[in-house]
MITITI-528690 format. One line per field, with one value per residue (C-alpha): x negated, y, z negated; residue in three letters. Coordinates in steps of 0.25 Angstrom, whole numbers, plus 2048, in hexadecimal, padded with zeros to 3 digits. Each point is the difference from the previous one (the first is absolute). Example, Ala and Ser with C-alpha at 12.3 -4.5 7.8 and 13.67 -1.06 7.14 Angstrom:
! MITITI-528690
c1 <- c(7CF|7FA) $
c2 <- c(7EE|80E) $
c3 <- c(7E1|802) $
r <- c(ALA|SER) $
This chain:
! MITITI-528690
c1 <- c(C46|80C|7FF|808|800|806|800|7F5|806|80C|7F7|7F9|80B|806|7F4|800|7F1|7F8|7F5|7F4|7FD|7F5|809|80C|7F6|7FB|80C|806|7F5|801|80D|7FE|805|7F9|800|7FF|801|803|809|7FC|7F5|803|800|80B|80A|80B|800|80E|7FF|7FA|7F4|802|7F9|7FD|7FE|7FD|808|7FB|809|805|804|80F|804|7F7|807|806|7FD|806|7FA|7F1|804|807|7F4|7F6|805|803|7F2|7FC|808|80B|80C|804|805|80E|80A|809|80C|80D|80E|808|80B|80B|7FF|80F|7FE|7F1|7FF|800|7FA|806|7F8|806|7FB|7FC|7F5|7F8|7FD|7F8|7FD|805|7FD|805|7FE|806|800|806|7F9|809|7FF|7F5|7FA|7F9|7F7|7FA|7F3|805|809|7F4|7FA|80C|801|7F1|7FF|809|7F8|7F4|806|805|7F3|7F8|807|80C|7F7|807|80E|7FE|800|809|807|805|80E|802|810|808|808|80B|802|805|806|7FE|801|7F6|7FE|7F3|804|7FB|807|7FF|7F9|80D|809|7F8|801|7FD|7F9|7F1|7F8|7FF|809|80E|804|806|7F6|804|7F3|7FB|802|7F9|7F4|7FF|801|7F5|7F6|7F6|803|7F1|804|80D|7FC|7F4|80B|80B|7F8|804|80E|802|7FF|809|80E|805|7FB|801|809|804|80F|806|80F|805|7F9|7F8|7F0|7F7|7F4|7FC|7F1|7F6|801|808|80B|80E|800|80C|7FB|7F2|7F8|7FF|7F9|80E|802|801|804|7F7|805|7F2|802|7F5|800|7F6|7FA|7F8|806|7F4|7FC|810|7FE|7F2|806|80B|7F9|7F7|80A|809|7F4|7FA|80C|808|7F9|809|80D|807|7FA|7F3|7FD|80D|805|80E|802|806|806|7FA|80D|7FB|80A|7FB|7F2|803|7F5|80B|7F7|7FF|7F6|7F5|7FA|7F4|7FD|7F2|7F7|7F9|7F0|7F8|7F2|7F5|7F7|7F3|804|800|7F4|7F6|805|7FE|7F4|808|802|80B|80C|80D|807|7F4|805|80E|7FE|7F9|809|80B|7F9|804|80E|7FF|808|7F6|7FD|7F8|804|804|7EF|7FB|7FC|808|809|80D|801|80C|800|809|809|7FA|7F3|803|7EF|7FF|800|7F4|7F8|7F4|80A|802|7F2|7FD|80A|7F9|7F2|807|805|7F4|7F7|7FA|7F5|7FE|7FF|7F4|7F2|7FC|7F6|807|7F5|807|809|7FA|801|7F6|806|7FE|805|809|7F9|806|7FD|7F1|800|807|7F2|7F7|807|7FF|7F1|7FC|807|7FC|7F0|804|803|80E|80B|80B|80D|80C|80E|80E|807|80C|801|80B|807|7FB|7F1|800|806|803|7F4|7F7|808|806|80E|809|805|808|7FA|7F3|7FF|806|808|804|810|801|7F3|7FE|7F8|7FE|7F3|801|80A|7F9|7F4|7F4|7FE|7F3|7F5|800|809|7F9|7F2|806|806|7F3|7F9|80C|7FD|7F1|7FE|7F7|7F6|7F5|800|7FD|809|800|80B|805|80B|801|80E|80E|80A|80D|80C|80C|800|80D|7F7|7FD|808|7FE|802|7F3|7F2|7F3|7F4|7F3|7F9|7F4|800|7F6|800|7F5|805|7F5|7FF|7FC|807|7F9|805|7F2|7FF|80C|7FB|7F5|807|80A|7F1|7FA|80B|803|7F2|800|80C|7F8|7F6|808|809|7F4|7FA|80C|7FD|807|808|805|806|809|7FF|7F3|7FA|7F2|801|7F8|804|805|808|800|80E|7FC|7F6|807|800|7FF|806|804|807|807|806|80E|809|80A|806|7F8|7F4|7F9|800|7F5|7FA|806|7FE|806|7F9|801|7F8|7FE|7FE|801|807|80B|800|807|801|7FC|800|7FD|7F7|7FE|804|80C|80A|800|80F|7FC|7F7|807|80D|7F6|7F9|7F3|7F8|7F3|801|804|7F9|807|7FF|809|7FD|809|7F6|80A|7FD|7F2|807) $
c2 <- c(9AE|808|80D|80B|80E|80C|80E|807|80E|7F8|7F8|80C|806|7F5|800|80E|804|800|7F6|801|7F3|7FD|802|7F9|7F4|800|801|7F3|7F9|802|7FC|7F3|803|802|80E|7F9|80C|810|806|80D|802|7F6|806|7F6|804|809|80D|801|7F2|803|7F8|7F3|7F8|7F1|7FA|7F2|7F8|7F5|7F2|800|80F|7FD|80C|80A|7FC|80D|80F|801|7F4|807|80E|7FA|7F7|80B|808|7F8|7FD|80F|803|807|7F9|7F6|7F1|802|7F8|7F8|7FB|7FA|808|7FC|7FA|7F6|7F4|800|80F|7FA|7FD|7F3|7F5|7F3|7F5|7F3|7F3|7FF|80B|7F3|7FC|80A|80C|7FE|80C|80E|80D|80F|80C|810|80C|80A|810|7FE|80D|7FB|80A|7F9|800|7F6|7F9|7FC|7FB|7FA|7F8|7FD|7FB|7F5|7FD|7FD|7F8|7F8|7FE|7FD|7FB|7FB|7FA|805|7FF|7EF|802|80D|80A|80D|807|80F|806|80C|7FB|80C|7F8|7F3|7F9|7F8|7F4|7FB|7F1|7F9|7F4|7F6|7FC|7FB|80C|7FF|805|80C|80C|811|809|800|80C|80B|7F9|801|7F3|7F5|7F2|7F2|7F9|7F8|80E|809|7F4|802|80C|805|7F5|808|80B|804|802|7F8|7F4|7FB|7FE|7F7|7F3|801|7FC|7FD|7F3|7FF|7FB|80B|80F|808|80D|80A|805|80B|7FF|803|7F7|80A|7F9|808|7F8|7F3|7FD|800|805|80C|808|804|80D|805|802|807|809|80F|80B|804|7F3|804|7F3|7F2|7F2|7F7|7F2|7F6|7F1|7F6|7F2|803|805|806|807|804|807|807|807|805|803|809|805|808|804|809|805|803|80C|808|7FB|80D|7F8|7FC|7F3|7FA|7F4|7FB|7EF|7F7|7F4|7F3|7F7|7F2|7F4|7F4|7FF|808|80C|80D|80A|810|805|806|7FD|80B|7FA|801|7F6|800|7FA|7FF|802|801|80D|7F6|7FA|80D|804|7F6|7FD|810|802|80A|804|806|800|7FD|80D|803|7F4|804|80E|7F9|7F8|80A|808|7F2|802|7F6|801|7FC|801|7F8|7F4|802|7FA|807|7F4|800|809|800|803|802|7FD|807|7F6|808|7F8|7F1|800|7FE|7F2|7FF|808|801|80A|809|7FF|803|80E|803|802|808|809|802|800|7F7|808|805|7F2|7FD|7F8|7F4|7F6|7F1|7F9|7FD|7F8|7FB|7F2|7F8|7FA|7F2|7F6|7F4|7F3|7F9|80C|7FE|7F1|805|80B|7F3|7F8|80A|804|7F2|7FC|80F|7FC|7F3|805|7FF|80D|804|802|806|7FB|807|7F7|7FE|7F6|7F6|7F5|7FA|802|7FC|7F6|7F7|805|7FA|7F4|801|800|80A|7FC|80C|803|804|80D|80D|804|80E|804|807|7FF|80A|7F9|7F0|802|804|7F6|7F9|805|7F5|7F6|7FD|807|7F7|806|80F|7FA|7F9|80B|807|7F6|801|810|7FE|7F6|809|800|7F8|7F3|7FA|808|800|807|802|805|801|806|7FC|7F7|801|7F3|801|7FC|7FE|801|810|80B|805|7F1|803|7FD|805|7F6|804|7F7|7FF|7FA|7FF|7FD|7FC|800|7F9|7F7|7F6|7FE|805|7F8|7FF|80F|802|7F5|809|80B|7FA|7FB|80D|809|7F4|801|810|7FE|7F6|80B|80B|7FA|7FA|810|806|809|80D|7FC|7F4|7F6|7F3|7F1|7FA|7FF|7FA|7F3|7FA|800|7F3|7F8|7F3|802|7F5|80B|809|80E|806|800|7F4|800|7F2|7FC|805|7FE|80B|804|80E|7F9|7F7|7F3|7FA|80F|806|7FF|807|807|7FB|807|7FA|80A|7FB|7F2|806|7FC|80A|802|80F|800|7F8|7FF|7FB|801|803|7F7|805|802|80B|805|800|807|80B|801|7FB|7F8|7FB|7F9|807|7FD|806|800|806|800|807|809|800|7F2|807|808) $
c3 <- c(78E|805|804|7FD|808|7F7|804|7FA|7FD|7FA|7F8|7FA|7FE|7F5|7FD|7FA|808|80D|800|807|808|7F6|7F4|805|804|7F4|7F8|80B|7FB|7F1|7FF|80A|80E|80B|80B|80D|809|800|80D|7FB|80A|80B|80E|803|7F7|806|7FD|7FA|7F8|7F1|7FD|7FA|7F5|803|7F2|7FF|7F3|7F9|803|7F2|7FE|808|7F9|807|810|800|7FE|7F2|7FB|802|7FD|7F2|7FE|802|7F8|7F4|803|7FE|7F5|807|800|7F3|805|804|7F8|80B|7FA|805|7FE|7F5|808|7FB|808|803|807|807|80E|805|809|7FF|805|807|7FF|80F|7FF|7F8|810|807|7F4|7F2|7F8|7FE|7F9|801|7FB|801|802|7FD|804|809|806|80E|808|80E|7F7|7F7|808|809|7F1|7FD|80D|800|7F2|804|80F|7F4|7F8|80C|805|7F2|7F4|808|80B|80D|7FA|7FD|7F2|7FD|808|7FF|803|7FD|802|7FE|7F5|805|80C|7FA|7F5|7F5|7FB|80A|803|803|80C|809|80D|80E|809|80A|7F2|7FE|809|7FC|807|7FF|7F9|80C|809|806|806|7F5|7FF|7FA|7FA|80B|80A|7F6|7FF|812|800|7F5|805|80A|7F5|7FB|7F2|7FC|80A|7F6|7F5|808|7FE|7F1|803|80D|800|7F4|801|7F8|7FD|7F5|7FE|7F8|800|7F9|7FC|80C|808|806|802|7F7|806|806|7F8|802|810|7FD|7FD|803|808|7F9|7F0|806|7F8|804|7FB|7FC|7F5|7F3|7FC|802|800|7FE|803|801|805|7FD|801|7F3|7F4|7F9|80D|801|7F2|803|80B|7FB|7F3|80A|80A|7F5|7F7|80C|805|7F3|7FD|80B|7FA|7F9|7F1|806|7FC|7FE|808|801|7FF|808|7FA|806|802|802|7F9|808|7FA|7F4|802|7FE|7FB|801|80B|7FE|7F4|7FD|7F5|7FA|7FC|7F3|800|7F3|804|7F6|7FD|800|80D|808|7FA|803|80E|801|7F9|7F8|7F0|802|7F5|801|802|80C|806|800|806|80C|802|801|80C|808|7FC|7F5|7F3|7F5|7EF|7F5|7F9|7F1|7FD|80D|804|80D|809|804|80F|806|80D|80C|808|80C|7FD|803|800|7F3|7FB|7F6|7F5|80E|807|7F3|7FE|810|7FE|7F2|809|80B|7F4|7FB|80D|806|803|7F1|7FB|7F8|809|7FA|805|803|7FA|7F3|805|80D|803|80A|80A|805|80B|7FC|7FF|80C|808|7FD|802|80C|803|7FE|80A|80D|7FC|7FE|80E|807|7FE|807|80C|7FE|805|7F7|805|7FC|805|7FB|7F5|808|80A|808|7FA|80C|7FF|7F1|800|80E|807|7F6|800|7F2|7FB|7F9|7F2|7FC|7F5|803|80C|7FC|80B|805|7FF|80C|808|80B|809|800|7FE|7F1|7FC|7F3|7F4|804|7F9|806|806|80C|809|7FF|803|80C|807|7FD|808|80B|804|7FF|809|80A|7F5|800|7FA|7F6|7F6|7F1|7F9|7F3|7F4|7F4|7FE|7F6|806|7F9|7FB|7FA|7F1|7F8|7F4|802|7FC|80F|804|809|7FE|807|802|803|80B|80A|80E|80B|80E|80A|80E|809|80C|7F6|7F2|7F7|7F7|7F8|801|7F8|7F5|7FE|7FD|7F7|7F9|7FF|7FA|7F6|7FC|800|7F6|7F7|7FF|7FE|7F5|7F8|800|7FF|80B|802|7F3|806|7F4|803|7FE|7FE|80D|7FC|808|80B|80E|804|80A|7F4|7FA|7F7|7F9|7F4|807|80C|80F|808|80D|805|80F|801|80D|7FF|80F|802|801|809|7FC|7F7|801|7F4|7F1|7F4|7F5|7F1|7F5|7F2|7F3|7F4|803|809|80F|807|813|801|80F|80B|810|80C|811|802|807|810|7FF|7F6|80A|80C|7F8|7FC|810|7FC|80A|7F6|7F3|7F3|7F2|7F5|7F1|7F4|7F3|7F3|7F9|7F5|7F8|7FC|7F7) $
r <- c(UNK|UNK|UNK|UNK|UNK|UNK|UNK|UNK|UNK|UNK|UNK|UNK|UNK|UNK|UNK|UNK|UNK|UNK|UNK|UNK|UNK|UNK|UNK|UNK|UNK|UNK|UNK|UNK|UNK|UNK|UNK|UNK|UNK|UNK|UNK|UNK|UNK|UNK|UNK|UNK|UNK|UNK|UNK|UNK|UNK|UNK|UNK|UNK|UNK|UNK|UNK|UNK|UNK|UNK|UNK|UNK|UNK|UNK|UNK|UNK|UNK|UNK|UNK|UNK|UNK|UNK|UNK|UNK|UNK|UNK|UNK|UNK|UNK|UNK|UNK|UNK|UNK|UNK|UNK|UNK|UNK|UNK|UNK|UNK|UNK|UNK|UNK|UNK|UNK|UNK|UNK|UNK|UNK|UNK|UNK|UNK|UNK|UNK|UNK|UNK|UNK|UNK|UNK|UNK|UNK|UNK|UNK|UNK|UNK|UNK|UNK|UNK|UNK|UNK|UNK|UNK|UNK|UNK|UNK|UNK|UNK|UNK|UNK|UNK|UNK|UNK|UNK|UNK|UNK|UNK|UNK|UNK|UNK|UNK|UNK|UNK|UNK|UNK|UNK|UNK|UNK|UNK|UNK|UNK|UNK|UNK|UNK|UNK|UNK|UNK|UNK|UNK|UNK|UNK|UNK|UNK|UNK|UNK|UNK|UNK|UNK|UNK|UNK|UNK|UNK|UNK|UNK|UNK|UNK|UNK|UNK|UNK|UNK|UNK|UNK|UNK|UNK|UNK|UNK|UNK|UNK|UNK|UNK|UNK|UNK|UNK|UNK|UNK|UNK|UNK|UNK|UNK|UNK|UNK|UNK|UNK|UNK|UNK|UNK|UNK|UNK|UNK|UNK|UNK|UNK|UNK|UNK|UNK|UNK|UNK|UNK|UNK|UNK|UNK|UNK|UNK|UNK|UNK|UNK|UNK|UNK|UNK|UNK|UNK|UNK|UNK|UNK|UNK|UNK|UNK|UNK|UNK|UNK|UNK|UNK|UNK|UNK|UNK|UNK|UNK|UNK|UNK|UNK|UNK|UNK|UNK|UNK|UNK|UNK|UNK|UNK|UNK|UNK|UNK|UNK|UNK|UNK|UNK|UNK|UNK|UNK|UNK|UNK|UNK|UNK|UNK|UNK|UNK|UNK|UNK|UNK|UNK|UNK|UNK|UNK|UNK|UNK|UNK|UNK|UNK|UNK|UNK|UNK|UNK|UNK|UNK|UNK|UNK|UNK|UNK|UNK|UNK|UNK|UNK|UNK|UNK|UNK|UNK|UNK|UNK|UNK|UNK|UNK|UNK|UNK|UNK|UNK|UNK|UNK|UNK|UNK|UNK|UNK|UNK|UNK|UNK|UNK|UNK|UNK|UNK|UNK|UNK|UNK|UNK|UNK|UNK|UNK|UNK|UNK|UNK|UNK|UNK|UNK|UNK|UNK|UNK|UNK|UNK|UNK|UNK|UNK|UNK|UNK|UNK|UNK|UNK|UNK|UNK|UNK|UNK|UNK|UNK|UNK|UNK|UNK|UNK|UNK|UNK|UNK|UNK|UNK|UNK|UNK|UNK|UNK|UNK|UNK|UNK|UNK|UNK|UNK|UNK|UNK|UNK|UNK|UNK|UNK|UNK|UNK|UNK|UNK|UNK|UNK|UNK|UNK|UNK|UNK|UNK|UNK|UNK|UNK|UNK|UNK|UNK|UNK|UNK|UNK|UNK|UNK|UNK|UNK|UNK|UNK|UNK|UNK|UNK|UNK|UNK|UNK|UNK|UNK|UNK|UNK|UNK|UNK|UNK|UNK|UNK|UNK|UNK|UNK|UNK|UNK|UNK|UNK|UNK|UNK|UNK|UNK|UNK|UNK|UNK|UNK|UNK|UNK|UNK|UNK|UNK|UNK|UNK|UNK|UNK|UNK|UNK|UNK|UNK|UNK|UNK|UNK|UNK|UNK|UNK|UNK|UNK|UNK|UNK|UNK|UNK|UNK|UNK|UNK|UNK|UNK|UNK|UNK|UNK|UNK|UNK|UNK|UNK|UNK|UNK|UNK|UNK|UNK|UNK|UNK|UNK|UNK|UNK|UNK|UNK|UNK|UNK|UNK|UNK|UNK|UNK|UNK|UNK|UNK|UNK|UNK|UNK|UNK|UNK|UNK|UNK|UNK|UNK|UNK|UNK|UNK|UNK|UNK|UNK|UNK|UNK|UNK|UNK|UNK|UNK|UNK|UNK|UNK|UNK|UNK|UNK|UNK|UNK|UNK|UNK|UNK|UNK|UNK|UNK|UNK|UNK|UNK|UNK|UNK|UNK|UNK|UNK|UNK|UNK|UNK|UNK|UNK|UNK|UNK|UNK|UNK|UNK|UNK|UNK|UNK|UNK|UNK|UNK|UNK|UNK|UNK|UNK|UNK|UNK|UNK|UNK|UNK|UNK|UNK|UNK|UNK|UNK|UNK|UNK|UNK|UNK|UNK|UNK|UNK|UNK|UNK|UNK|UNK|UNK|UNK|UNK|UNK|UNK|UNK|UNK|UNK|UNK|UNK|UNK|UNK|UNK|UNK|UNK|UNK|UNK|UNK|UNK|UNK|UNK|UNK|UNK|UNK|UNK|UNK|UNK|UNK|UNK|UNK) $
């Protein structure tokens, strides 16, 4: 969560009393934010630095990243201050500032927004606020400028119309914030690239082959985003008059920001709370339209609904007057049924009746909500079906003597498919995009290649060994609405100075005649198709397993066979074992014979 450091006596001071630490925690955790650390008593503060408040935010609460959002918020929460009203100016939009928008912008940053801030009164403690409350929203919402990016200018210094453009680097060229010496793009780009702050941002466009820039009429560079700005329109603590313009690759992220960059700050205009619009000029796609919005949102959410997730009986006027100490505008439907919520356009975070609910519990306090005990409605909790065939399988093959193993899922196309001698259709192996290694370049489509390089880096242990998996493998399937399917199989391998063939026949014996059981008892819950046959190597017998000689090329020849099972009239292959072919072994670097068996656990079902 971010953290925000605010100066404690300031904070006390809007907030009209001087906490204790005990009180202020407390009042922190009423309202859902977090007091990570008080400078008040820390020998390592400078003496002439005021003590500072490190308060951690929730992810969602955008609105709190600055000093004003949590003194506002706090107080509203303590009844103290009523929800401010932000509205827009009632400007014409023939007499409106604008930003036309040309079609090249579609290449490298497509969006735009902006807005006025008119009379501001900046003192050095809410500049810094100004300043940081857009390094936050870079580094959260906007995720390090990718999405969205901030420009802030001192609308004395220029002139509108502005114009929102994208050209080749070498056709820009302005001054660099705090910098003297005139740049064209690709000199800025050198020049900031062992820069610690701005040289983390120039991978956005560098590579581009034009960059995006604002102008204002006189062609003056307002900015070139989202690395930075023209030194010549900077904000002092002298600017009464700011020039807001945002970029973005996101239009929703576009509007949320500019929703919460005018809200915080629009209470030091001369009429707090007011905002001047700026008309959004963009003909080629057909999106003209007047930024920003502020416009609320209107949710219906019902009494009942709130209540039970709450545990409350609470009517609908109560609900509503929690629901204003979180800055909420709210009242009852005509058959008080429902509420009404109006929600601020600062609070992008509320998408669904659950968030309304979540800020009704906050206003009413968490810690006054009513104990009940879970057993009404608690449920008990039991493992899928495969998952216990799954169970049954690794106990039946650990009392045998047999290790289980755990390879990772991902493996080479190479070693699942031409080290064990079998072909690539297409349409079977999921492969990986953009693979980091060669090593993880396909999902398994068998068990196989896991237990073999298992056997590879235990070679110093002693010999004979038995391992086993029982694991998902994964194939594409055009029939899924993920185009993906898992399969649930187990494999065995015996690694020996001798085949071990036999050894691995009785395995495959053993767990098939543990499944019998299990299924015919239902153990552990265990339901599927009617598994009450006789074990029998006969496929001329109604039910049962059968395995017949098959010669496929990852096996020995005439040491392999494939696994059929019969239920109810219907023959299916399941699996198949035998020695593996010593091509197999030599491309996995084993010197003994290898028995391996694979079986899909899923048919039982």
């Amino acid at each position: 969560m971010p953290t925000i450091n605010v100066d404690k006596y300031a904070l006390f001071e809007e907030l009209g009393q001087q906490f204790t630490a005990d009180e202020f925690q407390k009042l922190c955790f009423d309202f859902g934010i977090e007091l990570d650390k008080d400078t008040e008593d820390d020998p390592a503060r400078p003496k002439d630095q005021a003590p500072e408040l490190a308060i951690e935010i929730p992810a969602n609460r955008y609105d709190m990243l600055c000093f004003e959002g949590i003194a506002l918020h706090l107080n509203i929460f303590r009844g103290k201050h009523a929800t401010p009203n932000c509205r827009l100016l009632d400007i014409p939009e023939s007499k409106m500032q604008s930003i036309t928008v040309t079609k090249e912008t579609a290449e490298v940053r497509p969006y735009v927004a902006g807005a006025i801030l008119r009379n501001l009164k900046f003192t050095e403690a809410t500049y810094q606020s100004f300043i940081g409350l857009q390094d936050k929203l870079h580094q959260n919402l906007a995720r390090q400028r990718t999405l969205v990016s901030i420009g802030t200018h001192d609308l004395d210094t220029i002139q509108g119309p502005f114009t929102y453009e994208a050209l080749p680097p070498k056709d820009i060229n302005f001054v660099p914030l705090n910098q003297t010496k005139k740049m064209d793009g690709e000199e800025l780009m050198t020049f900031y690239e062992t820069d610690k702050h701005l040289g983390r941002y120039l991978h956005i466009i560098r590579d581009k082959p034009v960059y995006p820039v604002i102008f204002d009429a006189n062609r003056v560079v307002c900015s070139l985003p989202p690395i930075i700005n023209g030194d010549h329109s900077k904000i002092t603590l002298n600017t009464t008059n700011v020039f807001i313009e945002i970029t973005a690759t996101d239009q929703t992220k576009l509007d949320i920001v500019c929703n919460i960059m005018v809200a915080m700050f629009s209470k030091y205009c001369a009429e707090e709370f007011t905002v001047e619009p700026v008309k959004i000029i963009s003909e080629h796609n057909g999106t003209t339209r007047v930024t920003p919005s502020l416009a609320t949102r209107v949710m219906d959410v019902d009494v009942d609904y709130i209540n039970q997730c709450c545990g409350l009986e609470q009517s609908p006027e109560s609900i509503c007057k929690f629901l204003e100490k979180m800055a909420f505008t709210a009242e009852p439907s005509k058959d008080s049924k429902s509420i009404k919520v109006s929600v601020p356009p600062t609070r992008a975070d509320v998408l669904h009746a659950c968030d309304v609910m979540e800020d009704v519990a906050i206003g009413y306090g968490f810690n006054n909500l009513p104990r009940s005990s879970p057993n009404k409605s608690a449920t008990i909790g039991k493992p899928l079906i495969i998952n216990k065939l799954a169970d049954i399988v690794r106990n039946e093959c650990a009392m045998a003597g047999w290790i289980e193993v755990m390879p990772l899922i991902l493996c080479s196309h190479e070693e699942n498919f031409e080290w064990l001698n079998r072909v690539d259709d297409g349409n079977t192996a999921i492969k990986l995009a953009n693979p980091k290694s060669v090593e993880y370049q396909v999902v398994r489509t068998s068990l196989l290649p896991g237990l073999l390089k298992t056997l590879r880096e235990n070679k110093s242990v002693r010999l004979p060994l038995q391992i086993t998996e029982v694991a998902d493998v994964a194939f594409k399937d055009e029939t899924q609405e993920r185009k993906a399917r898992n399969e649930r199989r187990w494999a065995a391998a015996f690694y020996g100075k001798t085949s071990g063939f036999e050894v691995v026949h009785g395995l495959l014996d053993r767990v098939l005649s543990m499944l019998r059981i299990a299924f015919i008892t239902h153990e552990e819950g265990i339901e599927g198709k009617s598994m009450d046959f006789d074990i029998k190597k006969n496929p001329s017998k109604a039910d049962g397993y059968f395995i017949e000689e098959i010669n496929e090329p990852t096996f020995f020849g005439g040491r392999a066979a494939a696994i059929y099972l019969r239920l109810g009239g219907e023959v299916q292959r399941i699996g198949e074992f035998g020695v593996l072919h010593p091509t197999v072994l030599e491309k996995y670097d084993l010197k003994y014979p290898v028995s391996t068996l694979e079986v899909n656990l899923e048919v039982f079902l």
